[in-house]
BAFI-3210 file (N, C-alpha, C; in Angstrom, 3 decimals, decimal comma, padded with zeros to 6 digits):
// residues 231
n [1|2|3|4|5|6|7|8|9|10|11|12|13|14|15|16|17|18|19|20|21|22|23|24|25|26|27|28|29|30|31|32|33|34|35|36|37|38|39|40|41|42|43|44|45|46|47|48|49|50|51|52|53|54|55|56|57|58|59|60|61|62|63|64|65|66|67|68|69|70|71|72|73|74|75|76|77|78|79|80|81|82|83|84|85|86|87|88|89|90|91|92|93|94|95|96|97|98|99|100|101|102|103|104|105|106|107|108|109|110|111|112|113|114|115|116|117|118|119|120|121|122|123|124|125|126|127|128|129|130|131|132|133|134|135|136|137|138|139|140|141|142|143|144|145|146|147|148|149|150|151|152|153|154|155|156|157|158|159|160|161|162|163|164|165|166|167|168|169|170|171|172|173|174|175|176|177|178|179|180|181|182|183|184|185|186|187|188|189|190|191|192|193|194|195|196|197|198|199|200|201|202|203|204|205|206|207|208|209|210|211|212|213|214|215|216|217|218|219|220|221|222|223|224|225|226|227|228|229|230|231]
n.u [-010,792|-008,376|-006,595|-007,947|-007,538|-008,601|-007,658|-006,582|-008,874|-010,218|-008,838|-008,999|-011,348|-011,448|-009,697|-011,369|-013,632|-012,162|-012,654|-015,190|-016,826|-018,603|-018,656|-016,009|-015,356|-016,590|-014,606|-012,636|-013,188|-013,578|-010,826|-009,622|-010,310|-009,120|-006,160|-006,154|-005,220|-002,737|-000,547|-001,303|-000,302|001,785|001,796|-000,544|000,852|002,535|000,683|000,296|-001,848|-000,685|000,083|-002,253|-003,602|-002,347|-002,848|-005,039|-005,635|-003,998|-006,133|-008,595|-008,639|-010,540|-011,984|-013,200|-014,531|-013,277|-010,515|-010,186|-010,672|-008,400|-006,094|-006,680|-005,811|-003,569|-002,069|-003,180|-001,499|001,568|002,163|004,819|005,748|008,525|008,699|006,883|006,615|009,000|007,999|005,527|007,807|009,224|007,385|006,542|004,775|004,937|004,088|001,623|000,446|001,020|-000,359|-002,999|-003,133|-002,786|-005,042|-007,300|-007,759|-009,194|-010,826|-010,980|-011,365|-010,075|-007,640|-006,461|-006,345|-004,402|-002,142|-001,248|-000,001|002,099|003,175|003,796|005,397|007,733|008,883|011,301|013,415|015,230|016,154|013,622|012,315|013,750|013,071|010,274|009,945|011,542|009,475|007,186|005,680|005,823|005,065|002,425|001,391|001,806|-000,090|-002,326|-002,276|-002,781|-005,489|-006,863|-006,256|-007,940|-009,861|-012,386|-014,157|-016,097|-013,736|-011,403|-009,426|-008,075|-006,916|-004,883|-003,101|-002,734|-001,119|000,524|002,109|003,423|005,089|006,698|008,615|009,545|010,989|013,003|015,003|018,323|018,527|016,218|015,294|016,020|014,478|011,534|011,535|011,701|008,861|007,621|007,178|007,636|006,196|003,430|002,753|003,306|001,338|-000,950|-001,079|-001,851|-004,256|-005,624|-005,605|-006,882|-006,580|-005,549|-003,862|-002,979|-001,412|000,574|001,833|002,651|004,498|006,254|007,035|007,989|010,189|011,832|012,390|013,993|015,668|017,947|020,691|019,351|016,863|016,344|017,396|015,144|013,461|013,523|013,369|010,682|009,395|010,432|009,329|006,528|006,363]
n.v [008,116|008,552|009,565|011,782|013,919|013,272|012,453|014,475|016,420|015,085|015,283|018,156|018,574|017,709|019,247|021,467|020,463|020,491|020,694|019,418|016,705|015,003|015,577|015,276|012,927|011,309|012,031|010,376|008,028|007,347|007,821|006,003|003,974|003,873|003,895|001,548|000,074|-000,992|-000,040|003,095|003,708|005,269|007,376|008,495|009,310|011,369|013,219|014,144|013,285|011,566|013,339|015,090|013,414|012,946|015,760|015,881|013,493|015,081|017,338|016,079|014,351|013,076|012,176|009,059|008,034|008,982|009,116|005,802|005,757|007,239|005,761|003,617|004,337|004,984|002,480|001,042|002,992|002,530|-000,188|-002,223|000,137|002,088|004,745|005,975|004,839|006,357|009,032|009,062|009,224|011,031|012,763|012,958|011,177|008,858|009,650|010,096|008,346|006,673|008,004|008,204|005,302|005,915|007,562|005,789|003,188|001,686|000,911|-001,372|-001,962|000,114|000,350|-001,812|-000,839|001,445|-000,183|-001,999|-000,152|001,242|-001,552|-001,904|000,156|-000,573|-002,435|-003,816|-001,963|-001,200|001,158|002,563|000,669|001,162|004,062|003,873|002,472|004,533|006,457|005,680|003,870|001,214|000,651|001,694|-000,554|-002,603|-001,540|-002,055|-005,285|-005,444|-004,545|-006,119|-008,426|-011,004|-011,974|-011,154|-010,288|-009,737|-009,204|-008,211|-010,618|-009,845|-007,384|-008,224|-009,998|-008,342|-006,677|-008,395|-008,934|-005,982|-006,419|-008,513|-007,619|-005,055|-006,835|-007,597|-006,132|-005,445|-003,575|-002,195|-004,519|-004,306|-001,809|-003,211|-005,531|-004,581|-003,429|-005,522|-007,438|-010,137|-011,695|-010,245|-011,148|-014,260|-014,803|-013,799|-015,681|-018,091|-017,456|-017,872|-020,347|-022,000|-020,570|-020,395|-018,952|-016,918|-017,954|-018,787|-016,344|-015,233|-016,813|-016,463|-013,575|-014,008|-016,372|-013,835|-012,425|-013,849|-014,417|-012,751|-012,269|-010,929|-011,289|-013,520|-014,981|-013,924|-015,301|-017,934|-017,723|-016,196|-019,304|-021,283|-019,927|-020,527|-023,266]
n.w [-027,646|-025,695|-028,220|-029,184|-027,160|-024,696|-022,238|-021,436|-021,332|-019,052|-016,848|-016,898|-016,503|-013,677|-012,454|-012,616|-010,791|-008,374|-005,245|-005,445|-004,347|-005,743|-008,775|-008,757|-008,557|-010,299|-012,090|-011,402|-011,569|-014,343|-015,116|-013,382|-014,976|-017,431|-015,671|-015,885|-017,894|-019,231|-021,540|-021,347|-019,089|-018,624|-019,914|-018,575|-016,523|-017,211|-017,975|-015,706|-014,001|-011,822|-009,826|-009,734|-008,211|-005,580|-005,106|-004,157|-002,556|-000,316|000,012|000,450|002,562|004,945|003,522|002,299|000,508|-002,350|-001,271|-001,607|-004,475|-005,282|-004,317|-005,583|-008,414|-008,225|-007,545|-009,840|-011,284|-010,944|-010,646|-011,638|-013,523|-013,103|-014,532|-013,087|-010,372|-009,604|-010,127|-007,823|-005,384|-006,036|-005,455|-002,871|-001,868|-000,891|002,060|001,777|001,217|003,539|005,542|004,827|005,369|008,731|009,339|008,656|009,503|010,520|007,987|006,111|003,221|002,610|003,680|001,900|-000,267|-000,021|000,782|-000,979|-002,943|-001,389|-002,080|-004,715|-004,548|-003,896|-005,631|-006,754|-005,436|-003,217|-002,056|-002,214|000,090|002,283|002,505|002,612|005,065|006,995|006,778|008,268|007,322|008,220|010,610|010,550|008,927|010,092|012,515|010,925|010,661|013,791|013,560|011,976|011,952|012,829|011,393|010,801|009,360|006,186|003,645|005,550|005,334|002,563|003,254|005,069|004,113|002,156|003,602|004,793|002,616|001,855|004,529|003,737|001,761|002,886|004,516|003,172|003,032|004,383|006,176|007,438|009,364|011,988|012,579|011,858|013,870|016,445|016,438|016,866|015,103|013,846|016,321|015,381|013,271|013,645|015,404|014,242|012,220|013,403|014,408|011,885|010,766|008,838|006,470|003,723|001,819|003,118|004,950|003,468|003,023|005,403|005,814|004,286|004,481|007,396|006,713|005,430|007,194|009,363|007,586|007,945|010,503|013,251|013,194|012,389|015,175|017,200|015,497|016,447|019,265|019,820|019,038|020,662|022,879|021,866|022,179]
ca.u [-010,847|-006,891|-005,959|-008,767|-007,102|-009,708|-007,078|-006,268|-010,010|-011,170|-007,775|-009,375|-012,773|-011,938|-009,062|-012,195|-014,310|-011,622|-013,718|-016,682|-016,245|-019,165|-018,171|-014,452|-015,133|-017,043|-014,084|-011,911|-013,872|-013,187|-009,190|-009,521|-010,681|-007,928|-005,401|-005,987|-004,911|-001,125|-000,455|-001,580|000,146|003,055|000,980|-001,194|001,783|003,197|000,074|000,069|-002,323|000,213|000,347|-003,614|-003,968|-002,105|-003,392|-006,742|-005,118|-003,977|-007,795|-009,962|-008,016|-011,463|-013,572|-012,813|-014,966|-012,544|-009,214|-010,429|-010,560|-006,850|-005,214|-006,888|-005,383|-002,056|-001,819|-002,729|-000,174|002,575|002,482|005,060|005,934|009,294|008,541|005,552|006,842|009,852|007,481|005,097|008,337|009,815|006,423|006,410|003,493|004,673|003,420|000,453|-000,038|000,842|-001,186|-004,317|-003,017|-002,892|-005,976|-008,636|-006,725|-010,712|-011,459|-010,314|-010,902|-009,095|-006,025|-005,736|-006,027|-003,198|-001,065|-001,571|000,432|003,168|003,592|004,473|006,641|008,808|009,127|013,073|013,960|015,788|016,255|012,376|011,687|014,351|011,837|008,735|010,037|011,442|008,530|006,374|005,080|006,409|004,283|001,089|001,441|001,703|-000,956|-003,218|-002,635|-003,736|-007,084|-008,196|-005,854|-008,535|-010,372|-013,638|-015,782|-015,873|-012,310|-010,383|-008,433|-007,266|-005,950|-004,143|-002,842|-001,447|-000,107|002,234|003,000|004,204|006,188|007,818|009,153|009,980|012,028|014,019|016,543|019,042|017,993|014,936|015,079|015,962|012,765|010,821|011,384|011,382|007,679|006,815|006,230|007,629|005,066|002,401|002,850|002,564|-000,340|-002,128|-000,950|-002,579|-005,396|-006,285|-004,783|-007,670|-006,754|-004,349|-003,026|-003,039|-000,484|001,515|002,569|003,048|005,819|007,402|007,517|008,976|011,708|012,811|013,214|014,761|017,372|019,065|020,661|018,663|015,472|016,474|017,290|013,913|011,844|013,592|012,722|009,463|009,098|010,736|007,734|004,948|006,320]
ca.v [009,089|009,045|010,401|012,982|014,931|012,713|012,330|016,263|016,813|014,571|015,871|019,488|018,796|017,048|020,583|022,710|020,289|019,822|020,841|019,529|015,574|014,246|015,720|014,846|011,171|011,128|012,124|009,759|006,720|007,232|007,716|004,683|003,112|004,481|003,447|-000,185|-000,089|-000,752|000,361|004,311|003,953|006,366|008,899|009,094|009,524|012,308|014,310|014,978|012,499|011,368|014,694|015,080|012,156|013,086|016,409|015,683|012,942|015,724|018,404|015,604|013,731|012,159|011,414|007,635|007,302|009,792|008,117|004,875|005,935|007,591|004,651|002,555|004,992|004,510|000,882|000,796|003,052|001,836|-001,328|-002,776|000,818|002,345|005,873|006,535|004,948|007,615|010,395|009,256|008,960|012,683|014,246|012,809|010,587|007,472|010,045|010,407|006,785|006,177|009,116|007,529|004,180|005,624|007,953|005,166|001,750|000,837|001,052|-002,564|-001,722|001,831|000,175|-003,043|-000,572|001,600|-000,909|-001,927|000,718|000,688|-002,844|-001,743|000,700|-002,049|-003,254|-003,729|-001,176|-000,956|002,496|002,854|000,282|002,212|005,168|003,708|002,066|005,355|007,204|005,231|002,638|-000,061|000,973|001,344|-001,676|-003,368|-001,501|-003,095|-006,238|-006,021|-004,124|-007,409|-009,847|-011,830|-012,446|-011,844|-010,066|-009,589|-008,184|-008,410|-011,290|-009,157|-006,654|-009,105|-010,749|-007,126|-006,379|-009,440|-008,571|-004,935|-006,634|-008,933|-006,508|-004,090|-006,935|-008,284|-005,339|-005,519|-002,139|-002,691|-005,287|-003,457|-001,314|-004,498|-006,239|-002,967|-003,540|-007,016|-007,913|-011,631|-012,045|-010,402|-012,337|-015,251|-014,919|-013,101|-017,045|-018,947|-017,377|-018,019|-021,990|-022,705|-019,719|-020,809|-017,851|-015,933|-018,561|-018,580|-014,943|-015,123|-017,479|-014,974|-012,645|-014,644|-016,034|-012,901|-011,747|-015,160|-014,363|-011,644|-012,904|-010,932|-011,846|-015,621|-015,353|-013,360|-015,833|-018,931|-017,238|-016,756|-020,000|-021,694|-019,507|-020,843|-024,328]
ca.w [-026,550|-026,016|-029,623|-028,841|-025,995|-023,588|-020,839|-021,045|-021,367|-018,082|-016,218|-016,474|-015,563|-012,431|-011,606|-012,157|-009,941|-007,390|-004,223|-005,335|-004,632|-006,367|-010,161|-009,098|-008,201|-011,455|-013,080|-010,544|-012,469|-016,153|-014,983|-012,850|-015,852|-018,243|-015,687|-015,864|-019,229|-019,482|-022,439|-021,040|-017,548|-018,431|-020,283|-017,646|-015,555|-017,969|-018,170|-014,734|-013,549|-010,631|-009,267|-009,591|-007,030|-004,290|-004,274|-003,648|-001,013|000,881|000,030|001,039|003,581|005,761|002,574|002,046|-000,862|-002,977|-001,411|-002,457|-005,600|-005,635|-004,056|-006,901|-009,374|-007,913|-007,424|-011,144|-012,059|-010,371|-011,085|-012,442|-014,008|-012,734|-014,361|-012,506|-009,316|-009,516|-009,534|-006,746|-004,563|-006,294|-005,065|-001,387|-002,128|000,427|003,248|001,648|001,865|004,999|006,362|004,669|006,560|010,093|009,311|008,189|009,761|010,266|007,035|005,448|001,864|001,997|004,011|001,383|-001,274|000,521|001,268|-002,241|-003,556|-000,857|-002,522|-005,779|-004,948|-003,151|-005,982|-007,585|-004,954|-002,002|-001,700|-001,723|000,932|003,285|003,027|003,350|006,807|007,422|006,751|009,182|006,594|008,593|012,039|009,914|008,151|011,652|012,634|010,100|010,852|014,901|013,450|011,286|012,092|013,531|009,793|011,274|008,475|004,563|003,514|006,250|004,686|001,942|003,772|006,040|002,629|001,255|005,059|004,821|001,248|002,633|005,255|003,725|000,822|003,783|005,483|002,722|003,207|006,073|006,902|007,884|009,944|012,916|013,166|011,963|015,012|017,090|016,132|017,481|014,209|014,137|017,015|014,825|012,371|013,926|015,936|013,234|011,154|014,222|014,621|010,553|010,164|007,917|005,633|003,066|001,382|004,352|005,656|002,739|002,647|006,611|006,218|003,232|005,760|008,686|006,202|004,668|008,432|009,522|006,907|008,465|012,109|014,420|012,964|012,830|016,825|017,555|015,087|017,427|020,811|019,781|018,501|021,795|023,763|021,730|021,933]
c.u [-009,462|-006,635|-006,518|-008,642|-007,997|-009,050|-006,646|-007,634|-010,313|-010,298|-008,381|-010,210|-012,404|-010,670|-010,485|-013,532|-013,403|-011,959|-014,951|-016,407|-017,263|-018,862|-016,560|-014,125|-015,754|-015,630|-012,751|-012,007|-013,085|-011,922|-008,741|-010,009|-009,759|-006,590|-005,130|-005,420|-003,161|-000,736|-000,712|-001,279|000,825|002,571|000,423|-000,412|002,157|002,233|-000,320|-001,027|-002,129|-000,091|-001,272|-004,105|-003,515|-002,319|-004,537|-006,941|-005,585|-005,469|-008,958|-009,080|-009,220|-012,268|-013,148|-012,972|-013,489|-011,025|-009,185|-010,046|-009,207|-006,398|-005,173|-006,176|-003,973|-001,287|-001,697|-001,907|001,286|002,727|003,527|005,873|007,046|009,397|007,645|005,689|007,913|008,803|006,183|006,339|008,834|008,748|006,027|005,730|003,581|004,397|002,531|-000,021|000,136|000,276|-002,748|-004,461|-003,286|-004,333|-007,336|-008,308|-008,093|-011,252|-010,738|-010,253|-009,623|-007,645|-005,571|-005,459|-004,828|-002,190|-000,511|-000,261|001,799|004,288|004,433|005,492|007,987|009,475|010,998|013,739|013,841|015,473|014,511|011,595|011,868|013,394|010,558|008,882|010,173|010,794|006,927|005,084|005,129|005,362|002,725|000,679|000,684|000,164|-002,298|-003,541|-003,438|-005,157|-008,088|-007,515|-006,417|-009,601|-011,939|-014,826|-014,819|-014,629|-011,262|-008,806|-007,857|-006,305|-004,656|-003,046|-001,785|-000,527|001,045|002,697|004,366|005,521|007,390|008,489|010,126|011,196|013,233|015,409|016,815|018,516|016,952|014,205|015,034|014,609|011,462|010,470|011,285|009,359|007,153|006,572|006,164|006,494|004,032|001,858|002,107|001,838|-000,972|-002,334|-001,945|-003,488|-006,577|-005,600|-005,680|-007,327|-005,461|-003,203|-002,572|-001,417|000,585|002,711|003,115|004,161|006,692|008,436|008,203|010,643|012,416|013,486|014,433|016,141|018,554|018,954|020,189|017,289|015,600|016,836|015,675|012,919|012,186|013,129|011,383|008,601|009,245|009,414|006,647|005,115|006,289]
c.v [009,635|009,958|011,547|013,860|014,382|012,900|013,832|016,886|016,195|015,133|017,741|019,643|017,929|018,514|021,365|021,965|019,610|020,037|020,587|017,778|014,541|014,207|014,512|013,281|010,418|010,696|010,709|008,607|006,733|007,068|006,632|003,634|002,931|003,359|001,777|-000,787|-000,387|-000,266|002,365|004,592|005,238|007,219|009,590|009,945|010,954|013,522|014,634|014,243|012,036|012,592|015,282|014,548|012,598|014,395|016,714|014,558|013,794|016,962|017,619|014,103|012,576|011,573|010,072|006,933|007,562|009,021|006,435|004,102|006,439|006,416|003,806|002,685|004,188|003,369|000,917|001,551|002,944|000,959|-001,685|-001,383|001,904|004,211|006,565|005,877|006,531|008,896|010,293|009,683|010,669|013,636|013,683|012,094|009,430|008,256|010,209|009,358|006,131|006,977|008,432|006,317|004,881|006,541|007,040|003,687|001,144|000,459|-000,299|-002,202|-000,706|001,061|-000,980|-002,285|000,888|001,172|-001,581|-001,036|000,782|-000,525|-002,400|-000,791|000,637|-002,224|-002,899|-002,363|-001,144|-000,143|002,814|002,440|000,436|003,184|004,782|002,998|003,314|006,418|006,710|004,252|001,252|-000,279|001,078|000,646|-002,862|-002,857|-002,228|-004,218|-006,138|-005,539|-005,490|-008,534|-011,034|-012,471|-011,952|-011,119|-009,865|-008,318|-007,780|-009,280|-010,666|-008,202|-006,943|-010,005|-009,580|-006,422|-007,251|-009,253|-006,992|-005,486|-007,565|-008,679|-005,598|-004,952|-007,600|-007,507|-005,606|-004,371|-001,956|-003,300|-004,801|-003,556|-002,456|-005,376|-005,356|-003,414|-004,147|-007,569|-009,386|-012,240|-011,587|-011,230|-013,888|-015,251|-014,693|-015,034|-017,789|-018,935|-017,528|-019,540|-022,318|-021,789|-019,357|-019,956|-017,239|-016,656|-018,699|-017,618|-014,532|-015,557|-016,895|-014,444|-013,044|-015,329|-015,108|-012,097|-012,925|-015,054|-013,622|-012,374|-011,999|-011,114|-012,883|-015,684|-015,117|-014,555|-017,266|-018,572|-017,155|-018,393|-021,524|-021,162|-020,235|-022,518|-024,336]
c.w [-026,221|-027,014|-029,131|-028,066|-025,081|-022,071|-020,501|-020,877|-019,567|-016,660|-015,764|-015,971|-014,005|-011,687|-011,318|-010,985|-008,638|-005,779|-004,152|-005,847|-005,470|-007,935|-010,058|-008,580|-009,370|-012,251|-012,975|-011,588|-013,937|-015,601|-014,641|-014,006|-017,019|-017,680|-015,405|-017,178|-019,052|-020,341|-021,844|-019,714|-017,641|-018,869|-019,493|-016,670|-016,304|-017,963|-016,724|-013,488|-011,493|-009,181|-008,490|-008,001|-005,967|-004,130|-003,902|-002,715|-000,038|000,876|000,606|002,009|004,432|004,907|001,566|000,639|-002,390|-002,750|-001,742|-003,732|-006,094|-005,492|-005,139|-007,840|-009,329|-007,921|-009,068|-012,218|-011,701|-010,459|-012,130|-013,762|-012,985|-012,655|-013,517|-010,906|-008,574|-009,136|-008,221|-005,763|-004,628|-005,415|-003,823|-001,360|-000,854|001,357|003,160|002,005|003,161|005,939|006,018|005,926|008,073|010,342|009,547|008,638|010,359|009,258|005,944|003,679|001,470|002,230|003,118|-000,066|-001,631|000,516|000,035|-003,513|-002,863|-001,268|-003,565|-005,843|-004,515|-004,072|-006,814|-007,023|-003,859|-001,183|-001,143|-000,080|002,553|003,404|003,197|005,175|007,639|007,977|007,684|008,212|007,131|010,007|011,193|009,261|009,370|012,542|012,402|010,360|012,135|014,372|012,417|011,572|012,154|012,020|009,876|010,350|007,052|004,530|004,371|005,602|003,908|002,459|004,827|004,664|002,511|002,309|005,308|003,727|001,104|003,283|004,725|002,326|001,856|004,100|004,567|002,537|005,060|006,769|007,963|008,803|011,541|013,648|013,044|013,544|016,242|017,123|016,306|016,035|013,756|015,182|016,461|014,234|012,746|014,803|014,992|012,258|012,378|014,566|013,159|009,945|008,960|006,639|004,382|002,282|002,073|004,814|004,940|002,846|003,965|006,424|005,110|003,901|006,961|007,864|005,953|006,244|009,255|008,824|006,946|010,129|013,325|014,119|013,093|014,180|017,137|017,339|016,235|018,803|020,910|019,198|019,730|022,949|023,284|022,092|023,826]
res [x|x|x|x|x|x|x|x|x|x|x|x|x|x|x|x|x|x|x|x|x|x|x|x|x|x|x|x|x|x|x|x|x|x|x|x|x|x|x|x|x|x|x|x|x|x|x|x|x|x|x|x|x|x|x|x|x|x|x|x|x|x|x|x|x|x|x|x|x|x|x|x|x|x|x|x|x|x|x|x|x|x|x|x|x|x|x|x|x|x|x|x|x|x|x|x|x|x|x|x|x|x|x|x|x|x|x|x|x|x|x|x|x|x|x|x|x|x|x|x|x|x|x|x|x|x|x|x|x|x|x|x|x|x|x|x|x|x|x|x|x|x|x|x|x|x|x|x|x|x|x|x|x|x|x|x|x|x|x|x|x|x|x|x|x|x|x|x|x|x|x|x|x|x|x|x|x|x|x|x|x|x|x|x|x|x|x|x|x|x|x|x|x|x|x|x|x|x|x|x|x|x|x|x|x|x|x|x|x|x|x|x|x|x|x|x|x|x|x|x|x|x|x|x|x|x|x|x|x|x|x]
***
């Protein structure tokens, strides 16, 4: 299907059905199926793919099913893939994602498979995790957590999982830290950990996140003050 021009073939039918979301969630599928492939991350990325996604972000903005299906895209081409983070970040894309986030911050699948993507493009960069705080990734992250914190139906936990994975990427720059705590988020944190003791991963990735803020000195005062209150 590759050799065959498939990815230039499924790329056109979903431009000429790009207002019409049932063809173009059709076409969403096969791509989402493509980009799980490693081996065809950067192609995808090359033929335009990238570009595809976030503008049918911003054409269908309320229809969940459809961003779903982008975010998915994205996560799996970003991963772990440096060229294809570069050009989400070249074509504005972390506002796309954090516009989904403060749009749908009910919607537990959409925001773990949001936040998801945020993750990876953390990854082995600084510079990036300066703009996603900047860009109000850091406040809709936080968001997230008070809307499930509490664990209380199917999939919550995940998204409470990829919300401390966010943060504590976000807080391992000095930068960061600042607006972090600006945000209550050492007190999210741990409430969001106390109200899930039985929930072992969950508690893991909490205490990530409270070290990596702990390790800069106004997060290590903050996490003792709150830690002096609960005691």
């Amino acid at each position: 299907m590759v050799n065959g021009g498939g990815i230039a073939d499924l790329l056109r039918q979903a431009q000429a059905n790009f207002d019409n979301g049932g063809p173009l969630g059709a076409c969403l599928d096969a791509l989402g199926t493509l980009s799980s492939d490693e081996k065809l991350k950067t192609l995808l990325g090359m033929h335009g793919l990238i570009r595809l996604i976030l503008e049918t972000i911003r054409a269908h903005p309320m229809d969940i099913e459809l961003l779903d299906k982008c975010c998915y895209i994205l996560s799996n081409l970003t991963f772990n893939n440096a060229d294809n983070m570069t050009q989400v970040i070249e074509l504005g894309g972390i506002a796309d994602i954090v516009g989904v986030l403060k749009r749908h911050k009910v919607v537990n699948f959409l925001c773990e498979s949001a936040l998801n993507v945020l993750v990876n493009l953390c990854h082995n960069s600084d510079k990036n995790k300066m703009l996603i705080c900047r860009s109000g990734g850091a406040k809709a992250t936080i968001d997230c957590l008070r809307q499930f914190n509490r664990c209380t139906n199917d999939g919550d936990e995940p998204v409470v999982i990829s919300a401390f994975r966010c943060l504590a990427n976000l807080a391992y720059v000095p930068d960061n830290v600042k607006q972090l705590i600006k945000q209550d988020t050492v007190a999210i944190v741990m409430d969001t950990m106390q109200k899930n003791t039985d929930h072992r991963s969950l508690i893991q990735m909490g205490v990530v996140v409270l070290a990596n803020l702990s390790s800069h000195e106004k997060g290590l005062k903050l996490f003792f003050e709150m830690s002096n209150y609960n005691n």
